[in-house]
C-alpha positions as CSV (number, residue, x, y, z in Angstrom):
1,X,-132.0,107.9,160.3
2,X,-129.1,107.9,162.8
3,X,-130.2,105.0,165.1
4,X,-131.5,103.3,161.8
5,X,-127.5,103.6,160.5
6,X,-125.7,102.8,164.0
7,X,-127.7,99.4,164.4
8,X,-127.3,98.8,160.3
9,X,-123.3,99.3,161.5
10,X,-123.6,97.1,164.4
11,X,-125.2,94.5,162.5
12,X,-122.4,94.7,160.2
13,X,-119.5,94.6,163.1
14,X,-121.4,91.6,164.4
15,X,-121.5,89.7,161.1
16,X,-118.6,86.9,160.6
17,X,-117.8,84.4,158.0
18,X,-119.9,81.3,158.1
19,X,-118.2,78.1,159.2
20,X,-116.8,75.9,156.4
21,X,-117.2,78.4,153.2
22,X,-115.9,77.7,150.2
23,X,-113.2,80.0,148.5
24,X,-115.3,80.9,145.7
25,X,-117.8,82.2,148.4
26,X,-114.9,83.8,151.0
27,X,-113.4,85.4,148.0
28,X,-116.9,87.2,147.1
29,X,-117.2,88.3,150.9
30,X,-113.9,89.7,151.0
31,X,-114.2,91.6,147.6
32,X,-117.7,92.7,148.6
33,X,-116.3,94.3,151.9
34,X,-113.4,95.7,149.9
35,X,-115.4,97.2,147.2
36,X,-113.8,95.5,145.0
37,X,-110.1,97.0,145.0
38,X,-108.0,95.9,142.1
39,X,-104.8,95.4,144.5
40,X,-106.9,92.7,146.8
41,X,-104.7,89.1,145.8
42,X,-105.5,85.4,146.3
43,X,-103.2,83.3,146.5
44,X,-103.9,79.6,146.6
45,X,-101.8,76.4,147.5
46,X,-103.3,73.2,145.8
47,X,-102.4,69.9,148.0
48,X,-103.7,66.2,147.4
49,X,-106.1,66.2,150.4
50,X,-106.4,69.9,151.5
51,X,-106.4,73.5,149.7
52,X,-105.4,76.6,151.3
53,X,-106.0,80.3,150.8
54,X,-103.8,83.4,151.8
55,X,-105.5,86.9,151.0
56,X,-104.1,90.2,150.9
57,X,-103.3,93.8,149.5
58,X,-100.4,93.8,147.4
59,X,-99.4,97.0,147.8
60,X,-98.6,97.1,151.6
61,X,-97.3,93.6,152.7
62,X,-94.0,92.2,152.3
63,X,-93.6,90.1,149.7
64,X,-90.4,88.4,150.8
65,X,-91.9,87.4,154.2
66,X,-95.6,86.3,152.3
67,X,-93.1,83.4,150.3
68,X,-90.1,83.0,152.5
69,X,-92.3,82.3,156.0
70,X,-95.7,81.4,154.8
71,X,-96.3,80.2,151.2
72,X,-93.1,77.8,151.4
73,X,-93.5,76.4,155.0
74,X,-97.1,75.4,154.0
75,X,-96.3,74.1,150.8
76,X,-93.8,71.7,152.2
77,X,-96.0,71.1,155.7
78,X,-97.9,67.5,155.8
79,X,-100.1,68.6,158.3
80,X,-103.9,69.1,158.2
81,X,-104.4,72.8,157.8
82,X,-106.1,73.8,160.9
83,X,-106.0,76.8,162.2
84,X,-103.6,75.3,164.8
85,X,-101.1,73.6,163.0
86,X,-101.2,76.3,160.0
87,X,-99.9,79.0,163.2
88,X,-97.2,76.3,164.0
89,X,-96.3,76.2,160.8
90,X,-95.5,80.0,159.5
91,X,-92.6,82.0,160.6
92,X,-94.4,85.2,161.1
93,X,-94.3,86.7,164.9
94,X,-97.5,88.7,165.5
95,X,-100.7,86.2,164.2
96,X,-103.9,85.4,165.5
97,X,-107.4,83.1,164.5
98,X,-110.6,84.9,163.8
99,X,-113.7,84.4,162.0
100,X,-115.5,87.6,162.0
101,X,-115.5,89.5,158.5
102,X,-115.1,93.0,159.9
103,X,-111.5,91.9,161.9
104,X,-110.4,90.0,158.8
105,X,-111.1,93.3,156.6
106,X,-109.6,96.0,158.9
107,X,-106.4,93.5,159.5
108,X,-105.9,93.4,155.7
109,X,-106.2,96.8,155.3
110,X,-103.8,97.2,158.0
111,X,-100.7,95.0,155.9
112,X,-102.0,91.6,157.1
113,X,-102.1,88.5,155.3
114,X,-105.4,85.8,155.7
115,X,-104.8,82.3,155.8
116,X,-107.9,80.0,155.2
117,X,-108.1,76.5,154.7
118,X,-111.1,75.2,152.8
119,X,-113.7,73.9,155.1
120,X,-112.3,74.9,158.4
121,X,-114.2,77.0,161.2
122,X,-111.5,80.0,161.2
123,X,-108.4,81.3,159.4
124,X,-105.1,82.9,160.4
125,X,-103.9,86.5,160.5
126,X,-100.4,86.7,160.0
127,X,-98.7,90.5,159.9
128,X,-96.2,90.7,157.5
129,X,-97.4,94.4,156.5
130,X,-94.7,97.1,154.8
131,X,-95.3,100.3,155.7
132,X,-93.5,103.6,154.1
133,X,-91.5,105.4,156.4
134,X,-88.5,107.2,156.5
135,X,-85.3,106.7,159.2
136,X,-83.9,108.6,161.5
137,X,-83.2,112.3,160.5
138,X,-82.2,115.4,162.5
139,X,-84.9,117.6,163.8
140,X,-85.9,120.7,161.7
141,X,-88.2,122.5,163.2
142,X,-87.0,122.3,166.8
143,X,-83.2,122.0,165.9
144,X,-80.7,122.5,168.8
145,X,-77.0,123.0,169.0
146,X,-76.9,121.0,172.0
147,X,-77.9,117.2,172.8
148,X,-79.2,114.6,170.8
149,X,-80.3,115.9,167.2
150,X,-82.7,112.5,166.2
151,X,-86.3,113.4,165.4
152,X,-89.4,111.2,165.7
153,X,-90.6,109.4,162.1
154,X,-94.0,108.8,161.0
155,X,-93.9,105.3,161.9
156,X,-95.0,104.3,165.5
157,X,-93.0,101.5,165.8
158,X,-89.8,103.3,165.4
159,X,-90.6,106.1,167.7
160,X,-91.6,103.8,170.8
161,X,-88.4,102.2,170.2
162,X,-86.8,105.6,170.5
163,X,-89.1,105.8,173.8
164,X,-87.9,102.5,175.0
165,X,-84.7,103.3,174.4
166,X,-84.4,106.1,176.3
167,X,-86.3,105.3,178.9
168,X,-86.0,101.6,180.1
169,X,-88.0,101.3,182.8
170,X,-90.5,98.7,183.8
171,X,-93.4,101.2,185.0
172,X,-92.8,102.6,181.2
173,X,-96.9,101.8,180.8
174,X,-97.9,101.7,177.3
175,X,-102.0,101.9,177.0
176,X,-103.1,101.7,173.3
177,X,-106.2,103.4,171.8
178,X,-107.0,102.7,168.0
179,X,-108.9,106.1,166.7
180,X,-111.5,106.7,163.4
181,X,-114.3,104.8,162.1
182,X,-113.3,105.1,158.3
183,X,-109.4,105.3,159.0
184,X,-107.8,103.4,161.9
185,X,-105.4,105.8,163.7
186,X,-102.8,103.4,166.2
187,X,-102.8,106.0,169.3
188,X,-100.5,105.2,171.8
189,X,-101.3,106.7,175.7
190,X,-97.4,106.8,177.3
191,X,-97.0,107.4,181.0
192,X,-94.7,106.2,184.0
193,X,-96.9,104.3,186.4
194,X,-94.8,105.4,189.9
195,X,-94.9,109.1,188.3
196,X,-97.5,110.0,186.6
197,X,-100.7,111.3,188.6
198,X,-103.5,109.2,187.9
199,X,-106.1,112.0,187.6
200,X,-104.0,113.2,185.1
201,X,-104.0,110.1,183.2
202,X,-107.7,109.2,183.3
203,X,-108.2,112.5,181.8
204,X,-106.0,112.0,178.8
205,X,-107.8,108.4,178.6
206,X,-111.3,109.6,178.5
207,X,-111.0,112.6,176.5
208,X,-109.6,109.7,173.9
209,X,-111.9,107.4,174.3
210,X,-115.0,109.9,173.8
211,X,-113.9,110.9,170.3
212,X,-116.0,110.1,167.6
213,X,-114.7,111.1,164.5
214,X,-113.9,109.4,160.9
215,X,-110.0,109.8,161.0
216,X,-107.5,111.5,162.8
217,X,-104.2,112.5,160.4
218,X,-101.7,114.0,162.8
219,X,-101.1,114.2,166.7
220,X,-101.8,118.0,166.1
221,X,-105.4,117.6,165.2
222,X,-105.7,115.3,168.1
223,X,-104.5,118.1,170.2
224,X,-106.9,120.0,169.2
225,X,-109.6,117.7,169.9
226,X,-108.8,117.1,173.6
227,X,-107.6,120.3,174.7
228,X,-109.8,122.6,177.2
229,X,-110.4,125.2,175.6
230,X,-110.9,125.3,171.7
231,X,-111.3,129.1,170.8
232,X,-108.3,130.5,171.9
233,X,-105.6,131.4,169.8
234,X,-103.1,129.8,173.0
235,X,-102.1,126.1,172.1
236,X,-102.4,124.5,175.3
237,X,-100.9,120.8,174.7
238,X,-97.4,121.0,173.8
239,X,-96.6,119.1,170.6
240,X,-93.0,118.4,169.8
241,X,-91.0,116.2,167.5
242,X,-88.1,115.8,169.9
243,X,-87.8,112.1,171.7
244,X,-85.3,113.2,174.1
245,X,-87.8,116.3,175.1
246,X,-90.4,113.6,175.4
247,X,-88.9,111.4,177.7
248,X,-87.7,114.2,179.9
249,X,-91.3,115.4,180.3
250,X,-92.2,112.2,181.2
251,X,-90.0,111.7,184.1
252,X,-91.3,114.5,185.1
253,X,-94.7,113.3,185.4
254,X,-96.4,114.2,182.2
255,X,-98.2,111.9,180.1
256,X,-97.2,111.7,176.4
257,X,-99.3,110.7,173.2
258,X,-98.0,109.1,170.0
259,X,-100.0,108.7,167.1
260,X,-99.0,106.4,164.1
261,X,-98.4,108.2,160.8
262,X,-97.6,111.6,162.9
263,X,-93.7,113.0,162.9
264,X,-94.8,115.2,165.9
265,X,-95.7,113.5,170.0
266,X,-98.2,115.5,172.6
267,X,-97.4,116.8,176.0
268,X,-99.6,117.2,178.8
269,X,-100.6,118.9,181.1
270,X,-98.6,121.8,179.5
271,X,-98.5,125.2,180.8
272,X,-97.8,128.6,179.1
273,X,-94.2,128.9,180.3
274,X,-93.8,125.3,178.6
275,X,-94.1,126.5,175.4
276,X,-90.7,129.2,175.6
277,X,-88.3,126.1,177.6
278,X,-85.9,124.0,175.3
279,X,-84.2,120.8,176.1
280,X,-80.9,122.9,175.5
281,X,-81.3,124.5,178.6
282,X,-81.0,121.3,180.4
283,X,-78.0,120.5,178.3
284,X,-76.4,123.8,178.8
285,X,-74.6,124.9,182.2
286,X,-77.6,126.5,184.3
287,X,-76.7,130.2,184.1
288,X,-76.1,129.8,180.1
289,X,-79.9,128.5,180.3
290,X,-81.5,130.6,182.6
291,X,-79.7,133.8,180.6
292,X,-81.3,131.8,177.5
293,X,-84.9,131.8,179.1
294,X,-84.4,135.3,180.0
295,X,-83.5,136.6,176.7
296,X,-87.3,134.5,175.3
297,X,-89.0,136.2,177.7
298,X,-88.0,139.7,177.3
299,X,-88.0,139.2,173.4
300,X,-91.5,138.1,172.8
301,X,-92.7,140.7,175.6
302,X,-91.1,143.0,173.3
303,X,-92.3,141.6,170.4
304,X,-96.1,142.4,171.3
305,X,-95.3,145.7,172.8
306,X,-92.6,147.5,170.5
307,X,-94.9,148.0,167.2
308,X,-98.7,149.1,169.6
309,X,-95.9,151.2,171.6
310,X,-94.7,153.0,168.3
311,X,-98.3,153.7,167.1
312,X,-100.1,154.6,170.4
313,X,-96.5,157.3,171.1
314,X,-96.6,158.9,167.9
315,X,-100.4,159.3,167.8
316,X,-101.4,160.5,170.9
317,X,-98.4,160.7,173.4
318,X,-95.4,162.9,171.6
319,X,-94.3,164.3,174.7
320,X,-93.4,161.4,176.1
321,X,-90.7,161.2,173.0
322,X,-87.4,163.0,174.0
323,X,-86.7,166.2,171.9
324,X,-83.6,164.4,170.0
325,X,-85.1,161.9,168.9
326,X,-88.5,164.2,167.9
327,X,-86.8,165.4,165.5
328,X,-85.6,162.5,163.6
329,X,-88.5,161.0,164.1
330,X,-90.8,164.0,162.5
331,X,-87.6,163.7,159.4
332,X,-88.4,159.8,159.1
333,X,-92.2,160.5,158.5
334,X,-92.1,163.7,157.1
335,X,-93.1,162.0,153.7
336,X,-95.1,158.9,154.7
337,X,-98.8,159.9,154.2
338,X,-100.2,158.0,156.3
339,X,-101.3,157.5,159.8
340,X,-98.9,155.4,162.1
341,X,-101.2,152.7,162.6
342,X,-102.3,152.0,159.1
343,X,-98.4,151.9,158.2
344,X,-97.6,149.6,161.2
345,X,-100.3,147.3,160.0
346,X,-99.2,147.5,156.3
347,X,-95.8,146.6,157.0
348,X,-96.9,143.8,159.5
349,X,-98.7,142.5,156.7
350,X,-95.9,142.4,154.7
351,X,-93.8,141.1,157.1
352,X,-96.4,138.1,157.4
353,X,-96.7,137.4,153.7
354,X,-92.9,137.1,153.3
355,X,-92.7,134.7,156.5
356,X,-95.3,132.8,154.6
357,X,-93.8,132.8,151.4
358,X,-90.9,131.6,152.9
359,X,-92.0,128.7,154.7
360,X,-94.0,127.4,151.7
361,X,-91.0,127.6,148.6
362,X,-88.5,125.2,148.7
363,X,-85.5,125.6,151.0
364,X,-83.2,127.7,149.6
365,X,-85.9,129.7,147.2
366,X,-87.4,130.5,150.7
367,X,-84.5,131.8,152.5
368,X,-83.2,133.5,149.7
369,X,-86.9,135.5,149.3
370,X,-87.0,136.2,153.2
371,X,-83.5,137.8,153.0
372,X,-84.0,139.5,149.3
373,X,-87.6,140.5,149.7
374,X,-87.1,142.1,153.1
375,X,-84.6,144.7,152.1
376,X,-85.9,145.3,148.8
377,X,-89.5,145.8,149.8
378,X,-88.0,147.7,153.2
379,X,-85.8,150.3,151.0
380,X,-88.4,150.8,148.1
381,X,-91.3,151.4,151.2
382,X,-89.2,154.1,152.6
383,X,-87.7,155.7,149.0
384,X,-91.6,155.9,148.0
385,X,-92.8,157.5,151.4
386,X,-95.1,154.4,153.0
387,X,-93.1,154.0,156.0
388,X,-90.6,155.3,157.9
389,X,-87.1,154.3,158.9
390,X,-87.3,153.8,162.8
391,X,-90.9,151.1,162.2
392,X,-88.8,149.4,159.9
393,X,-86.3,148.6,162.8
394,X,-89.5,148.1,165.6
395,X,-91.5,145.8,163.0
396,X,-87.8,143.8,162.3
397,X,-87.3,143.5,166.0
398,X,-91.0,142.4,166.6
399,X,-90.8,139.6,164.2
400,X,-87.3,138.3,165.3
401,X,-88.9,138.0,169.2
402,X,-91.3,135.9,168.0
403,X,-89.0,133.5,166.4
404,X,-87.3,133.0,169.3
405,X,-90.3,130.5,170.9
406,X,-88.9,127.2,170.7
407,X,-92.7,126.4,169.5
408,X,-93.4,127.6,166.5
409,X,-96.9,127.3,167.8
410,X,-96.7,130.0,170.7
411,X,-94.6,132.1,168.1
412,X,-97.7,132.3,165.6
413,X,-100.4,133.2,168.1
414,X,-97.8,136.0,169.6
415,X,-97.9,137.1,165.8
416,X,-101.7,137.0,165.4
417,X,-101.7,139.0,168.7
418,X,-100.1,142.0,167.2
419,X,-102.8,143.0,165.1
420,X,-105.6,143.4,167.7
421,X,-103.1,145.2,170.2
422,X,-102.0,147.6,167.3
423,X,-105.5,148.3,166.3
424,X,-106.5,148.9,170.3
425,X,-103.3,151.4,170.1
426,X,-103.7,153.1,167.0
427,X,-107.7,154.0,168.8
428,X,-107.0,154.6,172.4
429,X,-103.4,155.2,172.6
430,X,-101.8,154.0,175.7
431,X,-105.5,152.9,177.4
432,X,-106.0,150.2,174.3
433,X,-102.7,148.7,175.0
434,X,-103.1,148.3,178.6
435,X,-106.6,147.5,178.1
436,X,-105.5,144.9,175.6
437,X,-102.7,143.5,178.0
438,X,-105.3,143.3,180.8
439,X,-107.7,141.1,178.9
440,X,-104.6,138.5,177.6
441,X,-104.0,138.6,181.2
442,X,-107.8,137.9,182.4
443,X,-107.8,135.1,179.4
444,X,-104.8,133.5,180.3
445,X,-105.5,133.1,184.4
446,X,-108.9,131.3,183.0
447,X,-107.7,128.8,180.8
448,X,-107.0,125.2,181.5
449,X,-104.9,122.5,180.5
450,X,-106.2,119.2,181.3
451,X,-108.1,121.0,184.1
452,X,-105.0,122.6,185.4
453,X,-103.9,126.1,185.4
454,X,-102.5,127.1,182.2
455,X,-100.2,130.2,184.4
456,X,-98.9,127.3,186.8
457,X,-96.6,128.1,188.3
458,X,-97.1,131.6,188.6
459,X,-100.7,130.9,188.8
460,X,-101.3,129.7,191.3
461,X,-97.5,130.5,192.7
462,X,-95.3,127.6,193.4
463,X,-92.1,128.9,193.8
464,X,-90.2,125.6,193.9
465,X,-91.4,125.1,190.4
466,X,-89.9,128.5,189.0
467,X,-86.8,126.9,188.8
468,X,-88.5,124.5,186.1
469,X,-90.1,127.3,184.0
470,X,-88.7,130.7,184.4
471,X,-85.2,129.9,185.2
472,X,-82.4,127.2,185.4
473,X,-81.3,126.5,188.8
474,X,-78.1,124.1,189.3
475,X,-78.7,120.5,189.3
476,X,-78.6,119.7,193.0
477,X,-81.4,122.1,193.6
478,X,-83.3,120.2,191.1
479,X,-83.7,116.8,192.9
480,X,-87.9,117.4,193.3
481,X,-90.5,117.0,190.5
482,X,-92.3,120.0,189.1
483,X,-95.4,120.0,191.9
484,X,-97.8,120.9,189.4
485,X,-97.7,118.1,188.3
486,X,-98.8,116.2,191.4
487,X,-96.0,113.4,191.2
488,X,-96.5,110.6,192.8
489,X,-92.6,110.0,193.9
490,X,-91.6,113.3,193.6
491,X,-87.9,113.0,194.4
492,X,-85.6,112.4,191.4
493,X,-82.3,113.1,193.0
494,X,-81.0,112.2,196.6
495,X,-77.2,113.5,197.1
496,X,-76.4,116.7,196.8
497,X,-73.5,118.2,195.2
498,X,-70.4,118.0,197.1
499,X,-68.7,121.4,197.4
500,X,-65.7,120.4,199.4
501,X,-62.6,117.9,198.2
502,X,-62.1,115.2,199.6
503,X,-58.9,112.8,199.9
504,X,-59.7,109.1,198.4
505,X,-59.0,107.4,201.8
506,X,-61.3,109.4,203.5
């Protein structure tokens, strides 16, 4: 049944429109392929010696340009309508002449317009599509107080502009992949030639090319598809909707990925450490964004460790707790009925369900239910004895570490992460959490991004590239690429900073 499909679908890709039909005929072919969509218009221009037909989808062209640079001109054209002369002849910038039925549909469907004159071998394509899309906003997910603020757009053209723009450099290289058998995805491959590593980049391209799949909706399922490893909770291509982040990690030597219809770009090879660094910290003097790195670090550490900490202490190691603060703590949960790691997971839980309550109401309903429902629910848990005061403050400190990942990607998987390391706690104590640590460890030194190491560069150790991942050196100790990346020109920046003055006739 398979092979009996594929060479019914090859038959079909192979299959063009005969020389010399008639309209009555090319109009049946069209509607045929079409299925017969309500929206599919003919429009037809009666001459003395010639007729012409333009066919297309009402609902995604432009009208103005279909009568301002193609109806008109031909109407008032004295030429025989070949193929040739009818190109000449219509003010439209991006055409071309085919025959075959299958082009013809999927250019139709894609906001072209099909110009046939009766008898003729071949028509025209001429694009005058109109696609919905919004301008230029500021970004929302990955907002910064520093820098530019413009977001990418769901529309590809607009966002390689933005890429053009910012980086106007002839090795800009620019490889285009169109993805899906039922929907066409535009997917552009983005790399600088003299940069990039070319291992690196046939990667990207074959992974692409090998999909088979009926559409693909947004750069984050295409991600998905191409990354190395596809059970892990870790993202390990880094998806951003920040053009100014892109083109930085292309001059690094990344290779970047733009898909049409998709507000959001990939980045790869992207390591762990990639996930916690913001374009701020470039924009920021270097010990402001190295204290800013710091601070991520430290908090989603914390964030992982506070709450198992909490439960694994108070269930099997109290003398570890100093005799002060025993005896508030024995106060707190003098009431709460409990065990501690049923009441850390309950409230972790809770903690979840507002976040995602949040996130789904509108704007200001959200925010005003994250701030309300916390304390509420927070004071009525400890007045009715479920938890106690000091896991209130832990589980609050917890869940503000994980919102400080620039990606909100990394931040969810350090949330799911919780759960397993309280559980491991609440059993074993202080052996489940180092257990649990040494496995995320074990995971992490195995997975790969695009073949390289995910820990790069602190597995395997490159020390020059620390000063791109876990701190912010000065920029004239910044004049090499990241080595990870395997650059091919690696320098960036030649002169050094001068540290001495010097007189303007010297």
């Amino acid at each position: 049944m398979v092979f009996k499909w594929r060479e019914k679908k090859r038959r079909e890709e192979e299959k063009s429109i005969a020389h010399s039909l008639n309209f009555d005929d090319l109009k049946e072919e069209l509607k045929d392929s079409l299925k017969q969509s309500d929206d599919l218009a003919f429009h037809k221009i009666e001459k003395e010696h010639h007729h012409i037909l333009i066919i297309y989808l009402e609902n995604i062209i432009n009208t103005d340009q279909l009568h301002q640079h193609i109806v008109k001109p031909l109407e008032r054209t004295a030429d025989e309508p070949d193929p040739k002369s009818i190109a000449n002849n219509i003010n439209i910038g991006k055409i071309s002449v085919t025959n075959r039925l299958i082009d013809i549909t999927e250019a139709i469907l894609n906001g072209n317009a099909y110009i046939y004159a009766e008898g003729q071998p071949c028509g025209v394509l001429a694009d005058i599509s109109e696609k919905a899309s919004r301008s230029l906003e500021k970004a929302e997910t990955e907002s910064l107080v520093f820098g530019p603020k413009v977001a990418f757009t769901e529309s590809l053209s607009t966002n390689m502009n933005v890429i053009r723009t910012n980086i106007n450099d002839p090795n800009l290289c620019v490889e285009e992949f169109v993805l899906g058998s039922r929907v066409k995805t535009k997917t552009y491959l983005i790399y600088i030639k003299d940069i990039a590593e070319e291992e690196n980049v046939n990667t990207f391209r074959q992974r692409i090319k090998d999909l088979e799949v009926d559409s693909i909706m947004d750069s984050s399922v295409l991600a998905q598809m191409i990354e190395d490893n596809s059970y892990t909770v870790f993202p390990q291509l880094v998806t951003t909707e920040l053009p100014d982040r892109f083109s930085i990690s292309l001059l690094h030597g990344k290779i970047g990925i733009l898909v049409d219809r998709s507000p959001q770009a990939i980045i790869g090879p992207s390591t762990f450490l990639n996930f916690f660094e913001s374009t701020e910290d470039i924009y920021m003097r270097w010990n402001m964004g190295t204290f800013l790195r710091v601070l991520r670090f430290i908090a989603i550490f914390l964030s992982v460790l506070l709450t198992p900490a909490y439960v694994a202490v108070l269930t099997y190691h109290y003398e570890v707790i100093p005799s002060s603060l025993l005896v508030s703590l024995g106060e707190s949960r003098s009431k709460v009925p409990f065990p501690p790691v049923f009441e850390a997971l309950l409230l972790e839980f809770i903690i979840e369900l507002l976040r995602e309550a949040g996130a789904r109401l509108p704007t200001k309903v959200g925010q005003t239910m994250g701030i309300v429902g916390g304390i509420v629910i927070g004071q009525a848990a400890v007045e009715a004895g479920f938890t106690s005061n000091i896991l209130i403050i832990i589980i609050a400190i917890s869940a503000l570490g994980s919102f400080t990942a620039p990606s909100y990607a990394i931040g969810t998987a350090v949330r799911i992460i919780r759960f397993p390391v309280i559980i491991l706690a609440g059993l074993y104590g202080g052996v489940g959490i180092v257990f649990a640590f040494s496995f995320l460890l074990i995971h992490l030194l195995k997975l790969t991004t695009l073949g390289r190491p995910y820990l790069s560069p602190i597995y395997p150790l490159t020390i020059a590239d620390l000063k791109y991942s876990l701190i912010r050196m000065p920029f004239q100790y910044m004049g090499k690429r990241p080595e990870a990346n395997s650059t091919i020109d690696s320098e960036k920046m030649k002169a050094k900073k001068k540290t001495e003055k010097k007189d303007v006739d010297e």
